[in-house]
Backbone as JSON Lines, residues from 0, in Angstrom:
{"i":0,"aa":"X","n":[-26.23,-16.63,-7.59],"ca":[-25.4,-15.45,-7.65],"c":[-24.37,-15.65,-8.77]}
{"i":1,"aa":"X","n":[-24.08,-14.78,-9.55],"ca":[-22.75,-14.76,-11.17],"c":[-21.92,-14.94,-10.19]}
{"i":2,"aa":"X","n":[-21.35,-15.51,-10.84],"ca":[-19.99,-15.48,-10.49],"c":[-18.87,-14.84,-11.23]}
{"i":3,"aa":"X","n":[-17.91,-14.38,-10.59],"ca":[-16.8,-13.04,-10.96],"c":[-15.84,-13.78,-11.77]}
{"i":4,"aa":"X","n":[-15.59,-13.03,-12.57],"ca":[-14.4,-13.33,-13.61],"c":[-12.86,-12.9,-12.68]}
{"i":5,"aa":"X","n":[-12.15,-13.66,-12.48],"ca":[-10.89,-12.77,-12.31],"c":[-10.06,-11.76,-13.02]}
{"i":6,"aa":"X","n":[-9.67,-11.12,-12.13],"ca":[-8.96,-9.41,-12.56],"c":[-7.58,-9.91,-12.22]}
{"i":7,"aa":"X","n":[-6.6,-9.96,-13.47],"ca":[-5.56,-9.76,-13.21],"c":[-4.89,-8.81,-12.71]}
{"i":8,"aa":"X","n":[-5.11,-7.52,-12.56],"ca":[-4.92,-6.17,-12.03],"c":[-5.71,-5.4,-11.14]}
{"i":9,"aa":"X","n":[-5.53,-5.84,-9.64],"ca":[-6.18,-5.35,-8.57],"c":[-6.96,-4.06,-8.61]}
{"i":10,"aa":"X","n":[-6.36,-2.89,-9.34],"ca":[-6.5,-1.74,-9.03],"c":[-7.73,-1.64,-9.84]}
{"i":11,"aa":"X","n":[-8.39,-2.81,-11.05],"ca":[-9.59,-3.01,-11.61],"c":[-10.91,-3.51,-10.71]}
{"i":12,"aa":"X","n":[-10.87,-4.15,-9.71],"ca":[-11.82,-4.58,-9.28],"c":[-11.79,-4.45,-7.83]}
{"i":13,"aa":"X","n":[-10.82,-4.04,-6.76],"ca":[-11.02,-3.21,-5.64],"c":[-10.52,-1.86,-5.76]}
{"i":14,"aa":"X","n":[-11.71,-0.95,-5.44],"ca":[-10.94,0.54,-5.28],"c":[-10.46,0.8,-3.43]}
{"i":15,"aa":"X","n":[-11.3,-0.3,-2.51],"ca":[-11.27,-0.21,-1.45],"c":[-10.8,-1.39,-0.96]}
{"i":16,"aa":"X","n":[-9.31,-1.84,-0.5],"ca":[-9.3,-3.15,0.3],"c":[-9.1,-3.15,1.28]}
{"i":17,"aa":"X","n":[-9.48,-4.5,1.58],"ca":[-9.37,-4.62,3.43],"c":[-7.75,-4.41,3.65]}
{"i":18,"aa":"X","n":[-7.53,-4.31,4.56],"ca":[-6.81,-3.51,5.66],"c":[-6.47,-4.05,6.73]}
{"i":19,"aa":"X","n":[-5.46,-5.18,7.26],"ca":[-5.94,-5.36,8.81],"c":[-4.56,-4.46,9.73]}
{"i":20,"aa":"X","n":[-4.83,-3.44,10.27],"ca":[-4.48,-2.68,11.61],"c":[-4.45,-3.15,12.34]}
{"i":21,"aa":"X","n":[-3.02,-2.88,13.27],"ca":[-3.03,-3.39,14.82],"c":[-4.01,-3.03,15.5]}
{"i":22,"aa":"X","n":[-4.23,-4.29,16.48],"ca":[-4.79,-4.06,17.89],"c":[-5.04,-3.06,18.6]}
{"i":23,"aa":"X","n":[-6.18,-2.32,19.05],"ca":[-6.04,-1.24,19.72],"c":[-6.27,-0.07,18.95]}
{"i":24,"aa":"X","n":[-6.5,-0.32,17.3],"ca":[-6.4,1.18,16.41],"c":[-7.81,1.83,16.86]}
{"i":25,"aa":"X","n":[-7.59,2.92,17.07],"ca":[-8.77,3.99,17.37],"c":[-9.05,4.73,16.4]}
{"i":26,"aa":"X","n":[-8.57,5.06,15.92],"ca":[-8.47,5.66,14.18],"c":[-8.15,5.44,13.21]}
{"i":27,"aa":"X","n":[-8.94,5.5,12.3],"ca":[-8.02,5.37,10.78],"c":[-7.25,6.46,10.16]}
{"i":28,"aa":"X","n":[-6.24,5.59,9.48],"ca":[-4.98,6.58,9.13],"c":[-5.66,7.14,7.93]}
{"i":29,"aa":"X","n":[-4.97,8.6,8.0],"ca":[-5.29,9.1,6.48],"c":[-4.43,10.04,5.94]}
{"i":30,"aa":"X","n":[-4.21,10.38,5.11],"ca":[-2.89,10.77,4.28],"c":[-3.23,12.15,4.17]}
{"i":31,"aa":"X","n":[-2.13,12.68,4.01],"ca":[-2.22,14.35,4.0],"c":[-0.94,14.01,3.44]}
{"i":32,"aa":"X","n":[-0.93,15.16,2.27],"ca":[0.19,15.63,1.32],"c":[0.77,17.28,0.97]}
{"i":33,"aa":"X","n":[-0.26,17.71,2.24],"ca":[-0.1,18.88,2.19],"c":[-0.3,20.13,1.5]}
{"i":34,"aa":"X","n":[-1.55,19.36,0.44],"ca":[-1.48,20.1,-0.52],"c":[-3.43,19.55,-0.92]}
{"i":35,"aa":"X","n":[-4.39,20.76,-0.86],"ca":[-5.63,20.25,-1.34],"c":[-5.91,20.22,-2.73]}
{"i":36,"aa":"X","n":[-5.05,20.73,-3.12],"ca":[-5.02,20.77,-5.21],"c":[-3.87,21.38,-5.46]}
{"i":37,"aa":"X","n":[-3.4,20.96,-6.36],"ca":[-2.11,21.08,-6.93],"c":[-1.91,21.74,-8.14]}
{"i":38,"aa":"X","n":[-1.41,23.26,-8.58],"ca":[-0.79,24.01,-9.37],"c":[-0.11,24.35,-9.9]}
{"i":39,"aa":"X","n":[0.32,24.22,-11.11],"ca":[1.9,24.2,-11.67],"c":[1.61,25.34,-12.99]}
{"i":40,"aa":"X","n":[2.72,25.93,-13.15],"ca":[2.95,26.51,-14.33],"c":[3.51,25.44,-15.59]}
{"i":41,"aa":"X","n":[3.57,25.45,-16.34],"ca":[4.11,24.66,-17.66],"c":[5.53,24.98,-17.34]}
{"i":42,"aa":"X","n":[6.18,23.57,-16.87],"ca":[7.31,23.52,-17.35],"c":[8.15,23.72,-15.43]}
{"i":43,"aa":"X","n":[7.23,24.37,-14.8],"ca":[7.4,23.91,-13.0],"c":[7.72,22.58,-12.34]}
{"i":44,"aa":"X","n":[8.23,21.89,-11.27],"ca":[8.65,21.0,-10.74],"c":[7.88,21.06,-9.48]}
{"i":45,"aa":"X","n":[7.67,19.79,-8.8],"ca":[7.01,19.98,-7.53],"c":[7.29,18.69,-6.69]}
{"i":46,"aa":"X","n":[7.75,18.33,-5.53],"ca":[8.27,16.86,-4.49],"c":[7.01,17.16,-3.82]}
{"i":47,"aa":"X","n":[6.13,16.05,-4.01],"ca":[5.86,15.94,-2.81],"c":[5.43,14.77,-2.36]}
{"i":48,"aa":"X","n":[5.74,14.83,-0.74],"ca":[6.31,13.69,0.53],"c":[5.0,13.28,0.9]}
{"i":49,"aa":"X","n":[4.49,12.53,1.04],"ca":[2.99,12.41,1.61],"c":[3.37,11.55,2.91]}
{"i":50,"aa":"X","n":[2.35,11.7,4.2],"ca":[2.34,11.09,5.52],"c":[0.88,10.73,5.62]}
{"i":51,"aa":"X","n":[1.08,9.6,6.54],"ca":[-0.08,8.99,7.11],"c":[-0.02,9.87,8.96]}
{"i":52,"aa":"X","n":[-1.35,10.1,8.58],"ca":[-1.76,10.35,10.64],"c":[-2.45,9.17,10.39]}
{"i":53,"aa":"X","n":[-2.35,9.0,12.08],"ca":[-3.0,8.48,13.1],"c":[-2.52,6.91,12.62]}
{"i":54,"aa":"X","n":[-1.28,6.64,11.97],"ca":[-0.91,5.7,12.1],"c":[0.02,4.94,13.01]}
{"i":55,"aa":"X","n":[-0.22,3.37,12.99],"ca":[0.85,3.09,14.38],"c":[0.65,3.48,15.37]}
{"i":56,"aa":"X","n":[-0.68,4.25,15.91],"ca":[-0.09,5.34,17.49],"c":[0.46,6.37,17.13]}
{"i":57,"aa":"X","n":[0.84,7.01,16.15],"ca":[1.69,8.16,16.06],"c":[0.69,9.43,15.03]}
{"i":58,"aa":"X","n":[0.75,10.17,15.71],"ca":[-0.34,11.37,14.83],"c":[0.59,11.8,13.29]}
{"i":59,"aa":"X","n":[1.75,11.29,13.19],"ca":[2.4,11.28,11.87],"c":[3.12,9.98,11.42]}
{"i":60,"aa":"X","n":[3.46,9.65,10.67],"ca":[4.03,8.59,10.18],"c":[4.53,8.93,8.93]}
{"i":61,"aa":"X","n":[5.63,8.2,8.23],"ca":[5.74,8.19,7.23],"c":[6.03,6.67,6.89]}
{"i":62,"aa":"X","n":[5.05,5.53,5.76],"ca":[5.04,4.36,5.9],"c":[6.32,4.15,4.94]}
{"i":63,"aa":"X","n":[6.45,2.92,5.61],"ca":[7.99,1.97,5.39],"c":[7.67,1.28,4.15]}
{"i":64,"aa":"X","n":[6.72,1.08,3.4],"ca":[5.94,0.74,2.58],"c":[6.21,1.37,1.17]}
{"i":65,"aa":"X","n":[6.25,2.94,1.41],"ca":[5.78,3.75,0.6],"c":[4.7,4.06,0.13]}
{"i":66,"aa":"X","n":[4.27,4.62,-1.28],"ca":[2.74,5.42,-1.56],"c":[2.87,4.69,-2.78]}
{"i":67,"aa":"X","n":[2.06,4.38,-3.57],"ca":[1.67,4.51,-4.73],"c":[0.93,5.95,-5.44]}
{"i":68,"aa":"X","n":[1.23,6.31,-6.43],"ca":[0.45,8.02,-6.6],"c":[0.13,7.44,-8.2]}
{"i":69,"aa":"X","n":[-1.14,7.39,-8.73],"ca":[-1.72,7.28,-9.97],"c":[-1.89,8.53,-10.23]}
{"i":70,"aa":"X","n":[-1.58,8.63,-11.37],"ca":[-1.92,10.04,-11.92],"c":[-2.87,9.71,-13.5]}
{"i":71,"aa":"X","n":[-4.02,10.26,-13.48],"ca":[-4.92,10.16,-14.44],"c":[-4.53,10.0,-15.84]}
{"i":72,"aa":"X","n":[-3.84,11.18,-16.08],"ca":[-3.35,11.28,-16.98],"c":[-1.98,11.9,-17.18]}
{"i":73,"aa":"X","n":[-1.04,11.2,-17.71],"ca":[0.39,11.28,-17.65],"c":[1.12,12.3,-18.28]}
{"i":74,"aa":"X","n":[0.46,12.26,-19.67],"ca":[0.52,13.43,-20.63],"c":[0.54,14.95,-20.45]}
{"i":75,"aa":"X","n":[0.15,15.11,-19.12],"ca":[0.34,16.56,-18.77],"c":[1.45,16.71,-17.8]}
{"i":76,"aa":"X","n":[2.4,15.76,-17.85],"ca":[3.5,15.62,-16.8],"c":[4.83,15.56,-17.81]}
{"i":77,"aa":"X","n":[5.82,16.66,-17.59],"ca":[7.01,15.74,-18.32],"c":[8.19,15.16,-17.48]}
{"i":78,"aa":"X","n":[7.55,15.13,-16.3],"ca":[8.34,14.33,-15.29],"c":[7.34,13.56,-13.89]}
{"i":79,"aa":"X","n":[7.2,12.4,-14.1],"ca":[6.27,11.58,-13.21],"c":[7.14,10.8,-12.36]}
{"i":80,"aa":"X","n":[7.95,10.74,-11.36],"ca":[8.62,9.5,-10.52],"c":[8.61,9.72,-9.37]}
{"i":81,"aa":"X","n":[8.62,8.59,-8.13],"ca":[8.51,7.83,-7.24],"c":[9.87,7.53,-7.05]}
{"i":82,"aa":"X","n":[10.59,8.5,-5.58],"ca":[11.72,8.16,-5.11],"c":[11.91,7.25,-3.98]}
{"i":83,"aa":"X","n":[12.76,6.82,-3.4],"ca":[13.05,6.81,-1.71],"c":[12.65,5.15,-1.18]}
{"i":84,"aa":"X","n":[11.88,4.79,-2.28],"ca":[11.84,3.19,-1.97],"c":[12.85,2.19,-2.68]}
{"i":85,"aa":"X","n":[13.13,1.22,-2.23],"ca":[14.29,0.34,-3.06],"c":[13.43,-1.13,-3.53]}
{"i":86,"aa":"X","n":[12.23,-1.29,-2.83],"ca":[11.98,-2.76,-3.61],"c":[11.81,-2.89,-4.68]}
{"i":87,"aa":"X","n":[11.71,-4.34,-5.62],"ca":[11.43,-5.18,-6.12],"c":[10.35,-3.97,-6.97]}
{"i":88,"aa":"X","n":[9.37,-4.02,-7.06],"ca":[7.7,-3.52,-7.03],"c":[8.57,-2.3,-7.31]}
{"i":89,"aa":"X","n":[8.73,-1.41,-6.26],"ca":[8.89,0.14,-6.77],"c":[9.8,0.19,-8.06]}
{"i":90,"aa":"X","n":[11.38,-0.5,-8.07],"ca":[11.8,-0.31,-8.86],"c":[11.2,-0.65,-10.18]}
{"i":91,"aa":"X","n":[11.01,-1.72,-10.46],"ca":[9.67,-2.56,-11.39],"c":[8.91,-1.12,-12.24]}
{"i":92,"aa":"X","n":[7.74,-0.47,-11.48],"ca":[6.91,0.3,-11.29],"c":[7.56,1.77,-11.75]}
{"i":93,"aa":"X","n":[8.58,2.07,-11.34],"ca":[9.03,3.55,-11.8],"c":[10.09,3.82,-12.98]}
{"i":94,"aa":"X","n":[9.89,1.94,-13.58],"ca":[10.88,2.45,-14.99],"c":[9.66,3.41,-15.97]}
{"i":95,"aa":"X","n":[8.34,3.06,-15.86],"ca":[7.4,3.84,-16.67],"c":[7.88,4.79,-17.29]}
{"i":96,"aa":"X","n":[7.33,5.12,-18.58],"ca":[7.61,7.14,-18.88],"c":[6.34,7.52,-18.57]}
{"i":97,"aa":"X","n":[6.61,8.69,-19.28],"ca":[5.18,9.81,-19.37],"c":[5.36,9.77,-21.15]}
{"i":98,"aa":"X","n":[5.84,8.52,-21.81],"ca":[4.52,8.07,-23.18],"c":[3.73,7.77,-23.15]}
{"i":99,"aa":"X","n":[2.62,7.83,-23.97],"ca":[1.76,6.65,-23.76],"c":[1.45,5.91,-25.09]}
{"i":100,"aa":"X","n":[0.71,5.01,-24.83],"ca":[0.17,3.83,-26.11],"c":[-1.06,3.54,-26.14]}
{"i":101,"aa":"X","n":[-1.71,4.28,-27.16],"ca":[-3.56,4.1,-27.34],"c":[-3.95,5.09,-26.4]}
{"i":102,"aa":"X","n":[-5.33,4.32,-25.55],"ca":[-5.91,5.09,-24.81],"c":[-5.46,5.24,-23.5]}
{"i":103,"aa":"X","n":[-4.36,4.43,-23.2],"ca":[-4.14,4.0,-21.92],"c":[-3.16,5.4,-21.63]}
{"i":104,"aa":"X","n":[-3.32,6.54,-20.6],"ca":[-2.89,7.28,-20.39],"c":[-3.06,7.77,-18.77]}
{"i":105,"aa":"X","n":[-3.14,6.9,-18.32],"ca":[-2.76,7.07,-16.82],"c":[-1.09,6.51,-16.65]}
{"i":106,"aa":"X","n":[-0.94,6.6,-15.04],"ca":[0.38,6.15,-14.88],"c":[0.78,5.78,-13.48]}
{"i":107,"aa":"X","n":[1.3,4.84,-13.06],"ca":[1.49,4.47,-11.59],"c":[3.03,4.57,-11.39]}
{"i":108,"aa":"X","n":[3.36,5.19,-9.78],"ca":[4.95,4.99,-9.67],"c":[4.65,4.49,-7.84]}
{"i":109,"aa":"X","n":[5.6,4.32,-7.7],"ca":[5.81,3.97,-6.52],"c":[7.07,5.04,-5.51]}
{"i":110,"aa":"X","n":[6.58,5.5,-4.45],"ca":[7.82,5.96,-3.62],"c":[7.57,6.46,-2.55]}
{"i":111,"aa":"X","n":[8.52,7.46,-1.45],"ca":[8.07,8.04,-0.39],"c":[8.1,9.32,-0.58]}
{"i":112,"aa":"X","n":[8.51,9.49,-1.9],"ca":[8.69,11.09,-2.62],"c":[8.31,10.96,-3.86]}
{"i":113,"aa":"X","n":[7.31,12.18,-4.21],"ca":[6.75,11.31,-5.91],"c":[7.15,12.94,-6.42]}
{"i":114,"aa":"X","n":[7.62,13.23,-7.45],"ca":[8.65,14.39,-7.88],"c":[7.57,14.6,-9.69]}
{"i":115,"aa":"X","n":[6.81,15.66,-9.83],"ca":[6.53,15.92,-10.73],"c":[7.2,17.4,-11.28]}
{"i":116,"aa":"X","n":[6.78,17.43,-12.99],"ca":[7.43,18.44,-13.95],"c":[6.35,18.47,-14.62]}
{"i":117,"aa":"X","n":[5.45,19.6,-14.47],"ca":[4.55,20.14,-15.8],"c":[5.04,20.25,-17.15]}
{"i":118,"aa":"X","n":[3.82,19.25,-17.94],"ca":[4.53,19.77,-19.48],"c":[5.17,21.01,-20.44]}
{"i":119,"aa":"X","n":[5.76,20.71,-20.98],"ca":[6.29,21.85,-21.83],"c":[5.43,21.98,-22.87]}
{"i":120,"aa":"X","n":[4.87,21.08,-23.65],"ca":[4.43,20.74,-25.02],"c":[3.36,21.71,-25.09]}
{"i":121,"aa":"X","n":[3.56,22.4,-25.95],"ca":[1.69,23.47,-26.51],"c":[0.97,22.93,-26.83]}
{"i":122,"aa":"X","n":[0.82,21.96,-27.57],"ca":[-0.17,21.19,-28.4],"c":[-1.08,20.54,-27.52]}
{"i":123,"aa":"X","n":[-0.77,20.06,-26.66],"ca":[-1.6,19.51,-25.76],"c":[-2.59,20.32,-25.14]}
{"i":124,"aa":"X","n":[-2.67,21.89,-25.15],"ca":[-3.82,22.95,-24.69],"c":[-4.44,23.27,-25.66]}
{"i":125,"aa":"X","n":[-4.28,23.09,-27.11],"ca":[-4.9,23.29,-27.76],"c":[-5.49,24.52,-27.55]}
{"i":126,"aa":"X","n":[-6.62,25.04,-27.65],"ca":[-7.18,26.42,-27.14],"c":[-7.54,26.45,-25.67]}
{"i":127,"aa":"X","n":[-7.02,26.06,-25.05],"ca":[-7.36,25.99,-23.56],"c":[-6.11,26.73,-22.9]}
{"i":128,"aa":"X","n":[-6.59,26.8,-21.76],"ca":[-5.09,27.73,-20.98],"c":[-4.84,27.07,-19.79]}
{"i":129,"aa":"X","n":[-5.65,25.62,-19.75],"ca":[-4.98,24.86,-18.93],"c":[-5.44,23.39,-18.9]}
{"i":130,"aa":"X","n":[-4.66,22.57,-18.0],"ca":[-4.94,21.0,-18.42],"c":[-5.24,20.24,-16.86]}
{"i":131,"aa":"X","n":[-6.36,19.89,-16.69],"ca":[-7.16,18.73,-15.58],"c":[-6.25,17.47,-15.81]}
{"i":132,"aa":"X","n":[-6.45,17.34,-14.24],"ca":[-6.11,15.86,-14.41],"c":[-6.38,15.49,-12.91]}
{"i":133,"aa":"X","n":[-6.32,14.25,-12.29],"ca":[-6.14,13.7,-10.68],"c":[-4.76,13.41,-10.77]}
{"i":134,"aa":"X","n":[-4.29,12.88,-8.8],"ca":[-3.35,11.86,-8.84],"c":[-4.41,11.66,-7.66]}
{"i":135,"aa":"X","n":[-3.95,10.22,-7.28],"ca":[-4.5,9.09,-6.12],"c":[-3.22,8.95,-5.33]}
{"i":136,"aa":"X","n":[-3.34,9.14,-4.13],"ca":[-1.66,8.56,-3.53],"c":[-2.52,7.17,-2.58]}
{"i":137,"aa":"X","n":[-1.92,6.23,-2.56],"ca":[-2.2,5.15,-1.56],"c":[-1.04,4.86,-0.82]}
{"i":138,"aa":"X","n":[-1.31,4.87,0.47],"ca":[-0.27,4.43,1.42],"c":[-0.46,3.03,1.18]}
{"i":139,"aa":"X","n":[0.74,2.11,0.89],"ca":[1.0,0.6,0.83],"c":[1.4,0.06,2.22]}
{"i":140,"aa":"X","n":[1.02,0.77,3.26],"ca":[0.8,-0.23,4.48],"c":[-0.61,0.05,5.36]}
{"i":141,"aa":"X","n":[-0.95,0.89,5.24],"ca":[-1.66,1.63,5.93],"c":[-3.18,1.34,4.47]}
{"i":142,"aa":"X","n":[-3.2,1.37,3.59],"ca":[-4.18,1.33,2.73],"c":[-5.52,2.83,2.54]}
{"i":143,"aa":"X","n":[-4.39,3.95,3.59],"ca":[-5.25,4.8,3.44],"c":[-4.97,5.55,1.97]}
{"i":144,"aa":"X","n":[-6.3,6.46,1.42],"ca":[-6.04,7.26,0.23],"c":[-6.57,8.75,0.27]}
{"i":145,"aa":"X","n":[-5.74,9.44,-0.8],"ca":[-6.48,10.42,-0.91],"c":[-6.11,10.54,-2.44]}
{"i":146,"aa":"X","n":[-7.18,11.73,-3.33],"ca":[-7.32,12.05,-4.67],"c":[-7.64,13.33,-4.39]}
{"i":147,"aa":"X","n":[-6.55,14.35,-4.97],"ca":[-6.56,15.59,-5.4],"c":[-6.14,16.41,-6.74]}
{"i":148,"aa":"X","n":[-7.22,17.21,-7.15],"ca":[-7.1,17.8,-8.88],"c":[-5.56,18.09,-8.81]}
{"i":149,"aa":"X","n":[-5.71,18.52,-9.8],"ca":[-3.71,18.75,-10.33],"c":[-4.42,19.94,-11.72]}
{"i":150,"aa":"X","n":[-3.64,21.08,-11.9],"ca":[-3.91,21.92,-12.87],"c":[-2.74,22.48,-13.26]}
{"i":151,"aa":"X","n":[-2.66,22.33,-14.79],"ca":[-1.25,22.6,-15.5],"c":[-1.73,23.94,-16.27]}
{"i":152,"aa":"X","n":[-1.65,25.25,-15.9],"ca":[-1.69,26.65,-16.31],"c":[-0.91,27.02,-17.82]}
{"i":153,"aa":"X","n":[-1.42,26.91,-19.13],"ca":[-0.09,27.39,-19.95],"c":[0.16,28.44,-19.86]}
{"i":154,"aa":"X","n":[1.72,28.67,-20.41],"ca":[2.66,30.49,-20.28],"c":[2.58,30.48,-21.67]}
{"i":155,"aa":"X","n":[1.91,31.97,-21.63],"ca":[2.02,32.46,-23.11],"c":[3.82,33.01,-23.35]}
């Protein structure tokens, strides 16, 4: 059997990790953000709080942990941050901008509130009248996820 090179950066070589849940879990937790795709006008603002069900015993939760929220591509954001957590890691994690360098144009923040701003910039629609992208939110205790489109509408 090859043997694996190591990945300095987790989020390269597990998309799925183990997980260990208390005793007794009957369900797995899964995140709801309240939102099945996400719509913004150019230049709109949007919070949103994401919860875990069926975590802990409790059909809601909100983890002590916080979320991680990747967003595909950053460039269609002119405001990307991750509030409400104080560690080490989050703070670390949410000095990021919404520049980017080369090809690398995704973006990770950390929080229990992740607060976006649709771009202003025209250039970026080029002839299009609007801009694709994902975010991923991961609960950091719970390890549940979800990934929903995001669509940035331009105003003529």
């Amino acid at each position: 059997m090859p043997l694996l090179e190591a990945f300095p950066d987790e989020s390269q070589i597990m998309k799925y990790k183990l997980a260990t849940l208390p005793r007794g879990t009957a369900k797995l937790p899964v995140l709801d953000i309240g939102y099945a795709g996400i719509t913004l006008q150019q230049g709109a603002s949007l919070s949103v709080t994401p919860q875990t069900l069926n975590y802990l015993g409790n059909s809601t939760a909100f983890e002590t942990g916080g979320y991680t929220a990747t967003i595909a591509d950053v460039r269609t954001m002119e405001t990307f941050n991750g509030v409400g957590i104080q560690s080490t890691a989050a703070t670390t994690q949410n000095v990021t901008s919404t520049t980017t360098l080369g090809t690398n144009v995704s973006s990770t923040v950390i929080g229990s509130q992740i607060n976006l701003r649709a771009t202003t910039v025209n250039t970026l629609f080029g002839s299009n009248t609007s801009l694709n992208t994902t975010i991923t939110f991961v609960g950091l205790d719970s390890g549940a996820r979800i990934t929903i489109p995001v669509t940035i509408n331009k105003v003529s």
